[in-house]
N, CA and C atoms as an extended XYZ file, in Angstrom:
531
Properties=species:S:1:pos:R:3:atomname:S:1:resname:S:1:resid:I:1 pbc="F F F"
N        19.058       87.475       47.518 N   UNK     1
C        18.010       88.424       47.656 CA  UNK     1
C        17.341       88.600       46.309 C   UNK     1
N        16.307       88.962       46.446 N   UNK     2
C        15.456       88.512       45.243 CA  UNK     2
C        14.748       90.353       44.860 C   UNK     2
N        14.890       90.608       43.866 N   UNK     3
C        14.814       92.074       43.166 CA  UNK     3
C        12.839       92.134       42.987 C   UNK     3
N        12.669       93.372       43.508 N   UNK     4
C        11.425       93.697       43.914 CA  UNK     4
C        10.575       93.557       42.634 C   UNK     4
N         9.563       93.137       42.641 N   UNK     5
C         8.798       93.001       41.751 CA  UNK     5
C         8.184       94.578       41.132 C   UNK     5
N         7.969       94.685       40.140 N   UNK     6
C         7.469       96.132       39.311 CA  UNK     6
C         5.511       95.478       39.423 C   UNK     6
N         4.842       96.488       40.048 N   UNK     7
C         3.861       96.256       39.722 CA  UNK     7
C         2.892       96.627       38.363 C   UNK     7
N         2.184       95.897       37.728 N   UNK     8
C         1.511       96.676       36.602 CA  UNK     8
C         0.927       97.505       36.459 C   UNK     8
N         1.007       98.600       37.491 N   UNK     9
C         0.701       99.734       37.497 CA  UNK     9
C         1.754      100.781       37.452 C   UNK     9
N         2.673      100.376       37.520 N   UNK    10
C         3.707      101.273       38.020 CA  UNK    10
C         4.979      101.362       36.768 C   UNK    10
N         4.771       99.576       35.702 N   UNK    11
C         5.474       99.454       34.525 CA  UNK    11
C         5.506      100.330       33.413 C   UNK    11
N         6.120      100.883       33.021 N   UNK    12
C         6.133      101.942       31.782 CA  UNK    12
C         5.357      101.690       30.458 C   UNK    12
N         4.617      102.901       30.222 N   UNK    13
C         3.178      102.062       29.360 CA  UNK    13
C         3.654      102.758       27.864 C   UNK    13
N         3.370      101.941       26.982 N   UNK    14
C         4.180      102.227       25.763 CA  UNK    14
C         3.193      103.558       24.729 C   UNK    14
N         3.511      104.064       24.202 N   UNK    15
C         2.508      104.577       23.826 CA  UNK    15
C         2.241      104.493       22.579 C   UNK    15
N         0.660      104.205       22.494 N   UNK    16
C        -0.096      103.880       21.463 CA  UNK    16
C         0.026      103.536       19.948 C   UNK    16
N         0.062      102.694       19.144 N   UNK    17
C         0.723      102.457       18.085 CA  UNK    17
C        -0.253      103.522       17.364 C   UNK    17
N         0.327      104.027       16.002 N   UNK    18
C        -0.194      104.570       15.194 CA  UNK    18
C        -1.381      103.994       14.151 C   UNK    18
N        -2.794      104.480       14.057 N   UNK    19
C        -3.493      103.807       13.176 CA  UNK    19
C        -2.925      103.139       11.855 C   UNK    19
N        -2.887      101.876       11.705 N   UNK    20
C        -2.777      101.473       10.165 CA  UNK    20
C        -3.460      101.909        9.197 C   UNK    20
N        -2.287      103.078        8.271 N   UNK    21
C        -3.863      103.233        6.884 CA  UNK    21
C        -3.442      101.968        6.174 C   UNK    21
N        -5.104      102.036        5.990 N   UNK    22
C        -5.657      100.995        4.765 CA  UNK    22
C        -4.868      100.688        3.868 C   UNK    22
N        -4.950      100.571        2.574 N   UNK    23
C        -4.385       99.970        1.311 CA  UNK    23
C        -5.847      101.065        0.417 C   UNK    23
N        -4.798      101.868        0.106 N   UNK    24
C        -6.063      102.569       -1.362 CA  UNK    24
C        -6.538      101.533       -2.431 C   UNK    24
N        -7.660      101.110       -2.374 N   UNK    25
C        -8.269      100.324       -3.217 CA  UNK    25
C        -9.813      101.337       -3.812 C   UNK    25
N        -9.999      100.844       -5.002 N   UNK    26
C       -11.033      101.625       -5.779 CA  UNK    26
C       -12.192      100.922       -5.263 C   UNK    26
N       -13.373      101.514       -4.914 N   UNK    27
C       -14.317      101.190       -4.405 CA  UNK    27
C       -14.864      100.075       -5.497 C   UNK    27
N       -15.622       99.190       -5.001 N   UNK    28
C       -16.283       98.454       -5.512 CA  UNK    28
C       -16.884       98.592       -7.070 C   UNK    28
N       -17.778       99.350       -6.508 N   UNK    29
C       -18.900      100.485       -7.795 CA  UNK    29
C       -17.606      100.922       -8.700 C   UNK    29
N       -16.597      101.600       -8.347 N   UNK    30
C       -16.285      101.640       -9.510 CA  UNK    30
C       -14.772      100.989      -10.620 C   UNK    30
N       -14.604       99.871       -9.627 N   UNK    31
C       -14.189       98.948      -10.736 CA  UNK    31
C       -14.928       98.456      -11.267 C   UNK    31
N       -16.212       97.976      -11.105 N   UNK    32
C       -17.225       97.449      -11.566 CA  UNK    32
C       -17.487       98.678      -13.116 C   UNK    32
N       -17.499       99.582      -12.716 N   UNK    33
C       -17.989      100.761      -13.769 CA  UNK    33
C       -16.280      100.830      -14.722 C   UNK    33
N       -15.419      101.012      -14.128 N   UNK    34
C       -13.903      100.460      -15.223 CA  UNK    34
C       -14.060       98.964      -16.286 C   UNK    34
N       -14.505       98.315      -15.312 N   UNK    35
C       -14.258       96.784      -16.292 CA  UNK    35
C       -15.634       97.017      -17.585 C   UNK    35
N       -16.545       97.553      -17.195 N   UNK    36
C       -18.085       97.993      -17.904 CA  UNK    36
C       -16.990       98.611      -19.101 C   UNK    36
N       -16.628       99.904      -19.074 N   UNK    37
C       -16.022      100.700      -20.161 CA  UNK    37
C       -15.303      100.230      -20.815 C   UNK    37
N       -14.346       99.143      -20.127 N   UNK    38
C       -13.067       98.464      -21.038 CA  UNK    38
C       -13.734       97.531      -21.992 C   UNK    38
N       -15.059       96.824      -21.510 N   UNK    39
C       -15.749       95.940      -22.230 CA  UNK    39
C       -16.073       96.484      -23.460 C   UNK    39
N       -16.670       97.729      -23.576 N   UNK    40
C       -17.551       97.845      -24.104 CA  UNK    40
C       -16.874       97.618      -25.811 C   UNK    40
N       -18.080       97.604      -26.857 N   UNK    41
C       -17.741       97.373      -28.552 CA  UNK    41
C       -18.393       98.498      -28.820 C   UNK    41
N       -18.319       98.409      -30.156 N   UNK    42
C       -18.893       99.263      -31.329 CA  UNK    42
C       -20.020       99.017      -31.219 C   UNK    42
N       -21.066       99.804      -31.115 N   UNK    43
C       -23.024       99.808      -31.120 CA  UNK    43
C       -23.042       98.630      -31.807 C   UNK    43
N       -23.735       97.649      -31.115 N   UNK    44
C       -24.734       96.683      -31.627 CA  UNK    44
C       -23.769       95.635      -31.852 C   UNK    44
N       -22.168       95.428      -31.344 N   UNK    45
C       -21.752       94.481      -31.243 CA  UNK    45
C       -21.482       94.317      -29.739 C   UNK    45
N       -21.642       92.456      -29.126 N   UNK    46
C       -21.768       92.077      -28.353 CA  UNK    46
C       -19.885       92.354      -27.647 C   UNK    46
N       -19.655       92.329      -25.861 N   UNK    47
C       -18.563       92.470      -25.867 CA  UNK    47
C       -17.868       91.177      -25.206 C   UNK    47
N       -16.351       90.657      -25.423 N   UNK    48
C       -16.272       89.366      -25.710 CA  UNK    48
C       -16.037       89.059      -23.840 C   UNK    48
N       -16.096       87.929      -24.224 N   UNK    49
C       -16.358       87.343      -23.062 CA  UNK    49
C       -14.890       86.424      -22.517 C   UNK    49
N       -14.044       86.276      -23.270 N   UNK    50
C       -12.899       85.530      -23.671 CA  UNK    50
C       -11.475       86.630      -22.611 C   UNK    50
N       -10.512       85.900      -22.607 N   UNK    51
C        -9.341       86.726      -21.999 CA  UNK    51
C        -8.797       87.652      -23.351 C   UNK    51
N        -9.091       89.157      -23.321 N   UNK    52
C        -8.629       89.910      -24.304 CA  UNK    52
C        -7.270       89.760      -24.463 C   UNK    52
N        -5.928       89.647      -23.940 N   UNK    53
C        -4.692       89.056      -24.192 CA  UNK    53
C        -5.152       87.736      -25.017 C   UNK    53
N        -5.293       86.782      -25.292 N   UNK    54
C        -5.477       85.958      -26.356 CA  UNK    54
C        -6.302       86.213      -27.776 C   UNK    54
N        -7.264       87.065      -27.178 N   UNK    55
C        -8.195       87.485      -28.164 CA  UNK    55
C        -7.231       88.560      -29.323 C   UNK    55
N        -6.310       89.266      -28.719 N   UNK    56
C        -5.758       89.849      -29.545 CA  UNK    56
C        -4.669       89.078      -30.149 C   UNK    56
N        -4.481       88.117      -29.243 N   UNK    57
C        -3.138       86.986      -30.345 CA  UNK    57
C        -3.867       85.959      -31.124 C   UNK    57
N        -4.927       85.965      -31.076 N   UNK    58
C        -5.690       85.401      -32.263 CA  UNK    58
C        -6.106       85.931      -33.408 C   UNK    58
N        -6.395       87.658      -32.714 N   UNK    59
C        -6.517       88.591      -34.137 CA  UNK    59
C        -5.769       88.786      -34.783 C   UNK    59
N        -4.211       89.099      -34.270 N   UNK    60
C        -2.843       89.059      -34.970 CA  UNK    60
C        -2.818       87.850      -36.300 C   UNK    60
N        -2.710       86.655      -35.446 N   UNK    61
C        -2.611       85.740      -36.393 CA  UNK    61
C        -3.404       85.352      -37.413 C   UNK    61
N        -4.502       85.611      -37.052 N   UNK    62
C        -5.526       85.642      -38.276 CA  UNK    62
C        -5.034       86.837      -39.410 C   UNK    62
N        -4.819       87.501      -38.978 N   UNK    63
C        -4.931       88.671      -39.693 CA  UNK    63
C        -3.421       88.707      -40.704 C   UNK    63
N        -2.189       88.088      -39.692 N   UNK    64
C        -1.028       87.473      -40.467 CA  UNK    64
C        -1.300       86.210      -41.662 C   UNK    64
N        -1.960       85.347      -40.766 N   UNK    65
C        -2.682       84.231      -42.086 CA  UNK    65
C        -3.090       84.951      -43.437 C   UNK    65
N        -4.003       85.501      -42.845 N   UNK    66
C        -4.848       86.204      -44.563 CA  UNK    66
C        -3.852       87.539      -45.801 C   UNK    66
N        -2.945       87.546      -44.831 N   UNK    67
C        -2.005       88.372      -45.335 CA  UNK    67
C        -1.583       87.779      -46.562 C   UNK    67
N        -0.905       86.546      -45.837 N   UNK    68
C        -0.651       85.292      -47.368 CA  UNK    68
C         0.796       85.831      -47.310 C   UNK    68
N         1.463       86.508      -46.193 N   UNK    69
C         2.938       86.988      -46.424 CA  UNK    69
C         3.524       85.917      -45.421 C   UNK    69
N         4.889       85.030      -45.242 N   UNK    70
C         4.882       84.141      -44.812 CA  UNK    70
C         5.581       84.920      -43.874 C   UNK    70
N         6.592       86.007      -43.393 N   UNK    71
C         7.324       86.701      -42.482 CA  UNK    71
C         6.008       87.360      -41.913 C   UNK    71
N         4.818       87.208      -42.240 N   UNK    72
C         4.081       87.846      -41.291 CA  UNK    72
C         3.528       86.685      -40.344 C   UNK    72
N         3.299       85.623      -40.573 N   UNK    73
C         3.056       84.156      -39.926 CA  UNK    73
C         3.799       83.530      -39.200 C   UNK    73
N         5.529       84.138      -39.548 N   UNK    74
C         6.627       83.297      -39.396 CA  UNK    74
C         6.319       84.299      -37.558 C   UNK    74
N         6.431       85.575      -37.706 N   UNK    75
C         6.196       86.329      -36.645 CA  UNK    75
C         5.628       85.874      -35.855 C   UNK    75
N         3.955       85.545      -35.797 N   UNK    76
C         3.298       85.007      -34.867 CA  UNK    76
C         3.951       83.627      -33.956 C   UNK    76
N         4.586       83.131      -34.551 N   UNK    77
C         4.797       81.818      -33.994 CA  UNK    77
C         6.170       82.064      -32.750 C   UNK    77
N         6.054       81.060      -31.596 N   UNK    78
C         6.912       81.033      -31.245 CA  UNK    78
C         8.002       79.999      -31.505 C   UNK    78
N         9.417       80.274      -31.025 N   UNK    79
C        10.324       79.704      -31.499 CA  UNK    79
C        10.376       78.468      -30.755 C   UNK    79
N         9.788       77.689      -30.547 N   UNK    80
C         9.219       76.499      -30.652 CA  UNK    80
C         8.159       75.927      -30.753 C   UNK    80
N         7.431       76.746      -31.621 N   UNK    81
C         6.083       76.320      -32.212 CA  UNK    81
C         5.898       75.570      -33.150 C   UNK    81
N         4.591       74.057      -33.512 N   UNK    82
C         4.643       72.793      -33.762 CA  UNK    82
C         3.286       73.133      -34.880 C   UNK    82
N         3.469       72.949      -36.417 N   UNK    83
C         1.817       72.894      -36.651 CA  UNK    83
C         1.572       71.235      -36.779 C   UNK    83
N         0.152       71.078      -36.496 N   UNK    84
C        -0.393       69.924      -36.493 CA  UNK    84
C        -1.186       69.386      -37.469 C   UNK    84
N        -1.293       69.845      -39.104 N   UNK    85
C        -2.158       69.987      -39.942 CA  UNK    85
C        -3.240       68.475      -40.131 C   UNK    85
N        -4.056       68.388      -40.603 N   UNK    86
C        -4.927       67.254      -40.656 CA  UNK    86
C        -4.233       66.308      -41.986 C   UNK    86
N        -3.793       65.047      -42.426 N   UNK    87
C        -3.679       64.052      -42.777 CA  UNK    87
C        -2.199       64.769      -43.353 C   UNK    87
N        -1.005       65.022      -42.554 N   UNK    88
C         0.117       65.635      -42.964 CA  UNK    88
C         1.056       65.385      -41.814 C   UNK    88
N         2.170       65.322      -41.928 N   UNK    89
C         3.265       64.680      -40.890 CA  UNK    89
C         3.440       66.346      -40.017 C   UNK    89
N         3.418       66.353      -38.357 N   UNK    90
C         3.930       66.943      -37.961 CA  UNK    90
C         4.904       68.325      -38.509 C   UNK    90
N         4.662       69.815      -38.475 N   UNK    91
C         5.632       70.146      -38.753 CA  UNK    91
C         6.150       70.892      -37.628 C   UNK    91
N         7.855       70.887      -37.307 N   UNK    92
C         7.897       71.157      -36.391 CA  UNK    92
C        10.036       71.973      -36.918 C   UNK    92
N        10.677       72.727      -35.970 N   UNK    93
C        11.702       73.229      -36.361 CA  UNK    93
C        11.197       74.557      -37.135 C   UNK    93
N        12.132       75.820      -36.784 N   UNK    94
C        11.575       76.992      -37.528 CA  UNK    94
C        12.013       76.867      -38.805 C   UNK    94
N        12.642       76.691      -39.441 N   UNK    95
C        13.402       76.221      -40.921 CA  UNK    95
C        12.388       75.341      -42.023 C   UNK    95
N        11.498       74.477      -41.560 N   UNK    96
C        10.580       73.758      -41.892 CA  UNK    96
C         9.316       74.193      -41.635 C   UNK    96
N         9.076       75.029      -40.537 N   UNK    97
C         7.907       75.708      -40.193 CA  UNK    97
C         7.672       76.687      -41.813 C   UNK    97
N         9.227       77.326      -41.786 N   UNK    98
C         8.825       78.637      -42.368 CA  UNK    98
C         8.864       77.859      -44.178 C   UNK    98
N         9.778       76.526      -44.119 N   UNK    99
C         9.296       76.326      -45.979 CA  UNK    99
C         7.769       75.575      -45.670 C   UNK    99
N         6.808       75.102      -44.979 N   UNK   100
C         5.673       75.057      -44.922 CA  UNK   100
C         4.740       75.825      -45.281 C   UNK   100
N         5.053       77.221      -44.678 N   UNK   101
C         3.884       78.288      -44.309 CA  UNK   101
C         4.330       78.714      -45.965 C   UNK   101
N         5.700       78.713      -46.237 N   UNK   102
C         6.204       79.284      -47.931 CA  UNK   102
C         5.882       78.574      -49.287 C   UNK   102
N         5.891       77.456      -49.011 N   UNK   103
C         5.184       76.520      -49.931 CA  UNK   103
C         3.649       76.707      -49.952 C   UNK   103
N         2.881       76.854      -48.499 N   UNK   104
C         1.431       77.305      -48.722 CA  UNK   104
C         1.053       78.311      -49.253 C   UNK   104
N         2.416       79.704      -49.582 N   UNK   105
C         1.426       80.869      -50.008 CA  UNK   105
C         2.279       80.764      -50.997 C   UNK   105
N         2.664       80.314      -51.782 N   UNK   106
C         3.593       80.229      -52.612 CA  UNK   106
C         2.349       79.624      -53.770 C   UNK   106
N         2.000       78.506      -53.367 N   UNK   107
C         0.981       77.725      -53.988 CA  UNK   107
C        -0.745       78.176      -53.561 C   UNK   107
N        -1.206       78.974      -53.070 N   UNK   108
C        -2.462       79.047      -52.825 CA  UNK   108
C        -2.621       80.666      -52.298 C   UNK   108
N        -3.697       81.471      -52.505 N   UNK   109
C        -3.864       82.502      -51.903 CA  UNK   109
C        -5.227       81.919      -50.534 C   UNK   109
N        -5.270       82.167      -49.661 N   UNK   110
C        -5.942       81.539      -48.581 CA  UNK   110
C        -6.883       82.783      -48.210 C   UNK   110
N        -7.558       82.434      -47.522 N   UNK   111
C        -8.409       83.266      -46.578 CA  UNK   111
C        -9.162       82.342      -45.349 C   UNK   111
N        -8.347       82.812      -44.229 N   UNK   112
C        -9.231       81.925      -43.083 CA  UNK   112
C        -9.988       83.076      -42.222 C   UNK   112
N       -11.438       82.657      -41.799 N   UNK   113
C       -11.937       82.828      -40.632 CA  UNK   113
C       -12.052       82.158      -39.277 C   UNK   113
N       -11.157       82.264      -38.750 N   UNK   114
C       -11.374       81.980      -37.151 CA  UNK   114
C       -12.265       82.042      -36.125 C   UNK   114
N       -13.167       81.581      -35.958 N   UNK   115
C       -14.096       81.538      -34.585 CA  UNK   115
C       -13.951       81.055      -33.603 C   UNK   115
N       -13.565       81.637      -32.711 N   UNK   116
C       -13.020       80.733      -31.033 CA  UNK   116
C       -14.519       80.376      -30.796 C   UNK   116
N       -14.082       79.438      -30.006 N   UNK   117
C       -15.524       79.015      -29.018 CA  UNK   117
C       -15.141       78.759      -27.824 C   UNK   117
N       -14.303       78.671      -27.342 N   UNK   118
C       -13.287       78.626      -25.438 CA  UNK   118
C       -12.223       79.125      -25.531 C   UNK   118
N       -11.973       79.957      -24.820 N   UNK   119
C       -10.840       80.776      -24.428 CA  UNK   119
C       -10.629       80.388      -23.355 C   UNK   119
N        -8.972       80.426      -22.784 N   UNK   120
C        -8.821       79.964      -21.346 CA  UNK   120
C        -7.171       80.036      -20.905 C   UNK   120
N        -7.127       80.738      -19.931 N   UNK   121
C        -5.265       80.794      -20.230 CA  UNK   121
C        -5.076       79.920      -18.567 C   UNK   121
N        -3.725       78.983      -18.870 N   UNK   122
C        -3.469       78.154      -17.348 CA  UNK   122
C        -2.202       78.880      -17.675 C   UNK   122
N        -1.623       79.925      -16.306 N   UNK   123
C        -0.595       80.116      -16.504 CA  UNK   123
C         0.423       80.388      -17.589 C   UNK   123
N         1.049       80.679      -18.237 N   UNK   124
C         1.872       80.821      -18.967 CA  UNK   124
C         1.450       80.712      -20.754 C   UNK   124
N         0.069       79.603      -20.794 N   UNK   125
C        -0.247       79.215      -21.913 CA  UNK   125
C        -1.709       79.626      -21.902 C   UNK   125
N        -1.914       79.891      -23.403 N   UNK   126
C        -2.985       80.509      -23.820 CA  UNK   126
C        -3.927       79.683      -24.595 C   UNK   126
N        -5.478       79.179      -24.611 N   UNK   127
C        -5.920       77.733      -25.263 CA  UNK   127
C        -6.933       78.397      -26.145 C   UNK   127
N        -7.086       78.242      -26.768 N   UNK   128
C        -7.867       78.828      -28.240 CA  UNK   128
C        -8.533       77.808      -28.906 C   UNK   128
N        -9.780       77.112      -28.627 N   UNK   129
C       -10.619       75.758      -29.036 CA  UNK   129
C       -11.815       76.927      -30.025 C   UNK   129
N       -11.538       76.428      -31.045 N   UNK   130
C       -12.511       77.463      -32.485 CA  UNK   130
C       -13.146       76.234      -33.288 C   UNK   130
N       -13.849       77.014      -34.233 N   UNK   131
C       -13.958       76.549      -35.578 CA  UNK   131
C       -13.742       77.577      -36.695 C   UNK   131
N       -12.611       76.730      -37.687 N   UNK   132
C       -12.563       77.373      -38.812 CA  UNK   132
C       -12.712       77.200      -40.051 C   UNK   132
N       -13.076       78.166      -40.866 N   UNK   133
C       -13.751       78.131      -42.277 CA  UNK   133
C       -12.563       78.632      -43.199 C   UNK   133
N       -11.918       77.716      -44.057 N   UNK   134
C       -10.907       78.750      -44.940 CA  UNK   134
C       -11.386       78.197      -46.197 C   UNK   134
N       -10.842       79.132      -47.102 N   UNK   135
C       -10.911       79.513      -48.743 CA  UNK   135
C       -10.042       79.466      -49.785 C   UNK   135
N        -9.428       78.422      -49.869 N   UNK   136
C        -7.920       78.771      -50.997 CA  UNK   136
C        -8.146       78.236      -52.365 C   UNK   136
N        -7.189       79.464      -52.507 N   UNK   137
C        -7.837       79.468      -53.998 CA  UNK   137
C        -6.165       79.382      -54.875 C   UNK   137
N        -6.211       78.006      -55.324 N   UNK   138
C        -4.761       77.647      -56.318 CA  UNK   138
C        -4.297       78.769      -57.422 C   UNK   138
N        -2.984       79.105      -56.991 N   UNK   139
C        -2.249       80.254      -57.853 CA  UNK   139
C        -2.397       80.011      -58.953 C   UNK   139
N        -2.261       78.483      -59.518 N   UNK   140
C        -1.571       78.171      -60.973 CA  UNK   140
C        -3.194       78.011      -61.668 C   UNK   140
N        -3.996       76.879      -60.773 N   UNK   141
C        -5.519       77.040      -61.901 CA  UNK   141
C        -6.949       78.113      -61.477 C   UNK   141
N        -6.628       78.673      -60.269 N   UNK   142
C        -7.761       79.236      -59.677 CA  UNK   142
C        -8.502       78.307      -59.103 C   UNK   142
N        -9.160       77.142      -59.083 N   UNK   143
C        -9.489       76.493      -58.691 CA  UNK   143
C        -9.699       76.779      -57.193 C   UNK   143
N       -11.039       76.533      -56.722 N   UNK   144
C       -11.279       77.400      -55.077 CA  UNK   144
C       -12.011       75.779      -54.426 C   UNK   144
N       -10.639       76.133      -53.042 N   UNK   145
C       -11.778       74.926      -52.028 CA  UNK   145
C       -11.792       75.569      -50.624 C   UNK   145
N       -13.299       75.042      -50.638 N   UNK   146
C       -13.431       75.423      -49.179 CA  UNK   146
C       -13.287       74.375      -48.417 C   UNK   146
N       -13.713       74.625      -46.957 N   UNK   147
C       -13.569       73.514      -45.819 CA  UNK   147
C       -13.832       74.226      -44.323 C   UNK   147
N       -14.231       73.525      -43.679 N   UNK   148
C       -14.222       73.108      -42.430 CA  UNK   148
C       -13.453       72.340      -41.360 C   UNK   148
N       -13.256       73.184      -40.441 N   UNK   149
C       -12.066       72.684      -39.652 CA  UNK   149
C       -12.587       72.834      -38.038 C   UNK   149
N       -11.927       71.815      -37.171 N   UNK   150
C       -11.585       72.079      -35.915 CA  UNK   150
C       -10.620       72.275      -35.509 C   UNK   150
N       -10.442       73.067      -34.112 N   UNK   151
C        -8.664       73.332      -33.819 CA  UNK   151
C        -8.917       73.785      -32.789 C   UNK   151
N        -7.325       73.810      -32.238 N   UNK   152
C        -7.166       73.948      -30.852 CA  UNK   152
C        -5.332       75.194      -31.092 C   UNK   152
N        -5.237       76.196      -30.679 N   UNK   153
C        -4.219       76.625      -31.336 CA  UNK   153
C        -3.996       77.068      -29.475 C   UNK   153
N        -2.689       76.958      -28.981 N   UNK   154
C        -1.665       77.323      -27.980 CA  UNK   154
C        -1.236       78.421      -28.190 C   UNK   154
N        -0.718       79.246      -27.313 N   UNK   155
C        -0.281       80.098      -27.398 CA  UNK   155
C         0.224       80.012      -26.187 C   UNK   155
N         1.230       80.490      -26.217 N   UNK   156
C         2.567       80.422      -24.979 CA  UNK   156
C         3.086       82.486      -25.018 C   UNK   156
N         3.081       82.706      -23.625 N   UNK   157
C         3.243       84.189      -23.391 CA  UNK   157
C         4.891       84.286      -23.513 C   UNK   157
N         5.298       85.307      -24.041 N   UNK   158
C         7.245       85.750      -23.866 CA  UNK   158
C         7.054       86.566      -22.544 C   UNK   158
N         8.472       86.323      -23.112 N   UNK   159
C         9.118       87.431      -21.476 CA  UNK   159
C         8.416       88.716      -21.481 C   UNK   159
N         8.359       89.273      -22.945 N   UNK   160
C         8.011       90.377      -23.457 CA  UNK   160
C         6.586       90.846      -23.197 C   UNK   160
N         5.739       89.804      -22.736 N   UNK   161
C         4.245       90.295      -22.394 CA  UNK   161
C         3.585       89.753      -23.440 C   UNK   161
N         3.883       89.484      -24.722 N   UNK   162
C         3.404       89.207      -25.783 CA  UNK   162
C         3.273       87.501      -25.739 C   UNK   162
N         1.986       87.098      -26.455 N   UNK   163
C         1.970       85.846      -26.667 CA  UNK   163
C         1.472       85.191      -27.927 C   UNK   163
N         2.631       84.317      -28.353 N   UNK   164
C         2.681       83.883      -29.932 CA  UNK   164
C         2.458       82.143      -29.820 C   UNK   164
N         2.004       81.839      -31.223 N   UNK   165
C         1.282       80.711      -31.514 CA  UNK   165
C         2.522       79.387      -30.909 C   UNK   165
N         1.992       78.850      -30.128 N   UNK   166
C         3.100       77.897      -29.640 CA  UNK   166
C         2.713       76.565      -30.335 C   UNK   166
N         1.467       76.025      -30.571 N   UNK   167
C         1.067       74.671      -31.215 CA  UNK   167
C        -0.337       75.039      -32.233 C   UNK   167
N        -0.416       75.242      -33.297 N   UNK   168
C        -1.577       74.842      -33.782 CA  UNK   168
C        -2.365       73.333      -34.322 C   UNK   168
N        -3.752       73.249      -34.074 N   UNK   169
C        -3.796       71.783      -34.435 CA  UNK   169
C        -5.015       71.838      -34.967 C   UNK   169
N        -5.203       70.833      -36.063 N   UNK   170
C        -6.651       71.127      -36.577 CA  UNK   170
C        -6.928       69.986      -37.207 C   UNK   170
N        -8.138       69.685      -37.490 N   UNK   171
C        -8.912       68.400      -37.940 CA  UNK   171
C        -9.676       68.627      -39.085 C   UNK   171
N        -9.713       68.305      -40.746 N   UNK   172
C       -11.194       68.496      -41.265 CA  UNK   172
C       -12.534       67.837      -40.273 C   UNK   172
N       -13.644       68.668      -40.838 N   UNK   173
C       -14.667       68.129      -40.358 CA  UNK   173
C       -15.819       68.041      -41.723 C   UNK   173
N       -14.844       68.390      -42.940 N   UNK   174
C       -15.861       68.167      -44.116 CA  UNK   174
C       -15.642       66.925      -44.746 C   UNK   174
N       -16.339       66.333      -45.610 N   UNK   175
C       -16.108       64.888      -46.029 CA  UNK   175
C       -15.223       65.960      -47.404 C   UNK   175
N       -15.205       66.480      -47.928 N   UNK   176
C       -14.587       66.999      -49.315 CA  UNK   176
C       -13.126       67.056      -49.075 C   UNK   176
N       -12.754       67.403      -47.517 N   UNK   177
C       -11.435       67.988      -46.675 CA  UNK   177
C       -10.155       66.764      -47.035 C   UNK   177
């Protein structure tokens, strides 16, 4: 014997699911008006256009460079960071990194300016394509040279949020260099 069929009228009707709220999201207009404010500079300077996480690990390091203190350089770098200097062997190992950067301020007071010209982060790494202008000026005769450079400086992010110089690399582009 075969059990009576329930008609669909007669089946127990569930009742009504509860509206889904949304997801609170900031209206359009005014993330648009947030990202405006975060941009903004000091009157009459332009605001950058670059990923500000790199932009500030470029200011760091610049700003460690010109220091001319080598524990302030040694900082920026990460612990497997490679410099690539122009007509000079690879330096690479923190031990050799740091008698590099110590022998340079040891022997020269420097001053570099950094100018990015592409900023661009893939994941994990940070790409910094500039041109730079530095100034060193020999401890022992005074003697001052300038130069011109190209470079490409890496930067690799830590666990920590922070991201330090993972490869620098650079080319003269002056015939004097």
């Amino acid at each position: 014997m075969s059990k009576p069929r329930t008609s669909p009228t007669k089946a127990k009707k569930k009742a009504p699911a509860a509206p889904k709220k949304a997801a609170k999201k900031a209206p359009a207009p005014a993330k648009k008006a947030a990202a405006k404010q975060a941009a903004k500079k000091a009157p009459g300077e332009k605001p950058s256009k670059f990923d500000p996480r790199i932009v500030k690990a470029h200011e760091n390091y610049v700003n460690a460079i010109n220091s001319n203190v080598t524990a302030r350089v040694m900082a920026m770098y990460d612990k497997d960071a490679v410099v690539m200097p122009p007509q000079s062997p690879v330096v690479q190992g923190r031990a050799n990194l740091r008698k590099w950067v110590d022998d340079y301020f040891t022997t020269t007071q420097t001053h570099w300016d950094k100018k990015s010209k592409v900023i661009w982060v893939a994941g994990d790494y940070g790409f910094d394509q500039g041109m730079d202008y530095a100034k060193d000026t020999d401890r022992e005769t005074g003697k001052v040279s300038e130069y011109t450079v190209k470079g490409i400086l890496i930067y690799k992010r830590q666990k920590s949020g922070e991201w330090l110089v993972y490869r620098d690399i650079w080319n003269s582009i002056d015939a004097n260099s």
